[in-house]
C-alpha positions in Angstrom: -23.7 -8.2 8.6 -22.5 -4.6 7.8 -20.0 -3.9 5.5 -17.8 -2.3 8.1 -17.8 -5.4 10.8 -17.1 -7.5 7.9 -14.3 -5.7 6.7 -12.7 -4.9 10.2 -12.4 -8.9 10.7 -10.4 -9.2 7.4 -8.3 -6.6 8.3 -6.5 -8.7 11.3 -3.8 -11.2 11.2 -4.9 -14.3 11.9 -3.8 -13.7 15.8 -6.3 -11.3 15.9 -3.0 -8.5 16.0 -4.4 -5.2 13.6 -2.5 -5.3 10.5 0.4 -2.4 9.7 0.5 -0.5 6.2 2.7 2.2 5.6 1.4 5.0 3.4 3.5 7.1 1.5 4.1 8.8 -1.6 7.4 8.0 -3.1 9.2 10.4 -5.1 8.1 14.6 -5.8 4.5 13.8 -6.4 2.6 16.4 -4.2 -1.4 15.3 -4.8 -2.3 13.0 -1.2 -5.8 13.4 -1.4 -6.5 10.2 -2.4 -3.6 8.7 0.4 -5.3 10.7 3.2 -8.6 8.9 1.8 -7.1 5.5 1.8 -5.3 5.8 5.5 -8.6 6.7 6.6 -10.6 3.7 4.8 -7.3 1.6 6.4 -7.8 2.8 9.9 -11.6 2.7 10.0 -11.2 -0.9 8.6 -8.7 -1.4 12.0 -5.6 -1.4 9.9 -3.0 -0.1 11.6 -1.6 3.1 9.0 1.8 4.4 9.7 1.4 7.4 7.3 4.7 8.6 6.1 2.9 11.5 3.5 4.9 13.1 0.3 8.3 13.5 -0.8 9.7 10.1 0.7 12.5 8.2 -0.6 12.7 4.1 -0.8 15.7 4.4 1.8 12.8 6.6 4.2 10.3 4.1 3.4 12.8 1.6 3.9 13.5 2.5 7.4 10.3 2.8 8.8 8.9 0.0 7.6 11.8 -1.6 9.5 10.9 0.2 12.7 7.2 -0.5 12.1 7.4 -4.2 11.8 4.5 -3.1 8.6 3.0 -6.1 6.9 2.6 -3.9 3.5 3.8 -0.9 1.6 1.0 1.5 0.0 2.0 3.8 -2.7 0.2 6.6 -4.1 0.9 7.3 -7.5 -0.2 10.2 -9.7 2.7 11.3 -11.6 3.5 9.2 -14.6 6.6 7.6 -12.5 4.8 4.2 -11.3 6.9 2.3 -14.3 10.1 3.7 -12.4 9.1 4.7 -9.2 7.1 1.6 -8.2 9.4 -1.5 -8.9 12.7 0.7 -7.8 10.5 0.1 -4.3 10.2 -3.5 -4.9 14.4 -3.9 -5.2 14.5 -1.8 -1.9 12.2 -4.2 0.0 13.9 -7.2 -1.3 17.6 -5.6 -0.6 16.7 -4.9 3.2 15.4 -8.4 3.3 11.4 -7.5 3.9 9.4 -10.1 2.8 6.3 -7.7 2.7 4.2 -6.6 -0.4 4.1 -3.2 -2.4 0.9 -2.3 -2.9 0.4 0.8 -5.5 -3.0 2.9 -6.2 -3.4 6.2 -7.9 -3.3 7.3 -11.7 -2.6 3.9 -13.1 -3.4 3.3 -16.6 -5.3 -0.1 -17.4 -2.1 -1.4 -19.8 0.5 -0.9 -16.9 -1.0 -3.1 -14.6 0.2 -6.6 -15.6 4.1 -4.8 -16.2 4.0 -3.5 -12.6 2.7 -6.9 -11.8 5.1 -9.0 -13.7 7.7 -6.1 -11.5 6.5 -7.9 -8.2 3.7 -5.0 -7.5 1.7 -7.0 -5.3 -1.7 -5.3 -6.6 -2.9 -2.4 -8.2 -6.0 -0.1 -7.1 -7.3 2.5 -9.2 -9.8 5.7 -8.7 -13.2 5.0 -6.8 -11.8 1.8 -5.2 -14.2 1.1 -2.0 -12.9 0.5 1.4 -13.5 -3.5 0.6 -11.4 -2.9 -2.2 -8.9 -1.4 -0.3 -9.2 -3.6 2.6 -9.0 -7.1 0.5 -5.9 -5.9 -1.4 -3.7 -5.5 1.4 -5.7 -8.3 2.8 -4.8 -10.4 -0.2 -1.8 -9.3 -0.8 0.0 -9.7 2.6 -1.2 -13.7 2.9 -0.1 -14.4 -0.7 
């Protein structure tokens, strides 16, 4: 079996609906490269991306992950401010009432992982993550 099909089948609901991720970068980080990577690994994987792109806001993220209906929340992060920027997302979700997961990947160093965890991030991907990676984080972390 491919690596492709195989991920593809863990990247639906168990209804067989495509799972929804919104991308974004939270905050004035301007580097997406590595988003633009990851909504591509996501949609070739038949996740469903909603990508929101840079400069958003927790209430923008907020909003359209209300509209959405997204099982997940992907941040990029590259600019020192996951300690802040990351967990300030986790209030937002739980203070609209979204009972989804915050996923965070980008320029995280190894000894911040378990404090974003212990901050409800539901996992953490770093540099040179594969699409399997990718795919059995949000995978993971939606069913958990």
């Amino acid at each position: 079996m491919s690596t492709e099909s195989t991920t593809t089948d863990v990247a639906a609901q168990p209804d067989g609906e495509p799972l929804r991720v919104i991308l974004a970068k939270l905050g004035l980080d301007g580097h997406d490269r590595g988003l633009k990577v990851v909504a591509r690994m996501l949609r070739d994987a038949g996740v469903e991306v909603i990508y929101l792109g840079i400069r958003q806001t927790t209430a923008t993220i907020i909003n359209a992950a209300e509209q959405e209906d997204a099982d997940a929340i992907g941040l990029s992060m590259h600019n020192a401010g996951h300690l802040t920027l990351a967990p300030r997302m986790v209030e937002a979700v739980k203070e609209a009432g979204l009972d989804i997961p915050v996923i965070v990947g980008g320029i995280i160093p190894d000894d911040d992982v378990i404090e974003l965890q212990n901050k409800g991030i539901a996992a953490v991907l770093g540099p040179g993550a594969s699409t399997d990676d990718v795919v059995a984080a949000v995978r993971t972390s939606i069913s958990n």
